[in-house]
N, C-alpha and C positions, 0 to 999 in steps of 0.2 A: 623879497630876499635881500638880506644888507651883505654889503663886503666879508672879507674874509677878514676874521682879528689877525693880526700879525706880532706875531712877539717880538719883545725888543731885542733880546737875547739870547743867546746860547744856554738851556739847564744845566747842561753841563760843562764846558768851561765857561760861560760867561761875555764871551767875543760877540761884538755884534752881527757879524758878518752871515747871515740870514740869506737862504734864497729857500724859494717854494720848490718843493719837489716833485717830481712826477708822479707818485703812487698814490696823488688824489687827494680830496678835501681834507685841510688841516697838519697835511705832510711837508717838514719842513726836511732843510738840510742846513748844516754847520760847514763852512769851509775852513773854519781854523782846527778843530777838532774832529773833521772828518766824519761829524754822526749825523745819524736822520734820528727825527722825533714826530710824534702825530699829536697836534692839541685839538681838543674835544670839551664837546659844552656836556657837562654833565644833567645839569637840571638847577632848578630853581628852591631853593629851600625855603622850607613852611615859615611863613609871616612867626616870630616871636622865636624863633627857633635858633640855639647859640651855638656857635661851636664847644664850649666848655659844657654842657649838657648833652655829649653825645660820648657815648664812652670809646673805646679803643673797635669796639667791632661795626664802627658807624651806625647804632642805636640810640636814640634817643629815651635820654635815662627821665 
């Protein structure tokens, strides 16, 4: 099991000011904006596979 990723910054305003929150793996909280956010590992995308060949409904075209 590796550490937690930590982001550098706030998605929404941008402030660094970062702390983990209580609601569990990947739940952060913002003190200058006041918001919680949860980051999440999606998955691994297919070896050759671009973003510009995927169309709007996440399909690769």
């Amino acid at each position: 099991m590796s550490e937690r990723a930590a982001p550098f910054y706030c998605p929404y305003c941008g402030d660094e000011d970062l702390r983990p929150s209580e609601e569990g793996h990947g739940a952060w909280e913002c003190a200058s904006c006041n918001r919680a956010f949860r980051l999440s590992f999606l998955g691994l995308l297919a070896k050759g596979l671009r973003h510009d060949s995927v169309d709007e409904g996440g399909t690769a075209i």
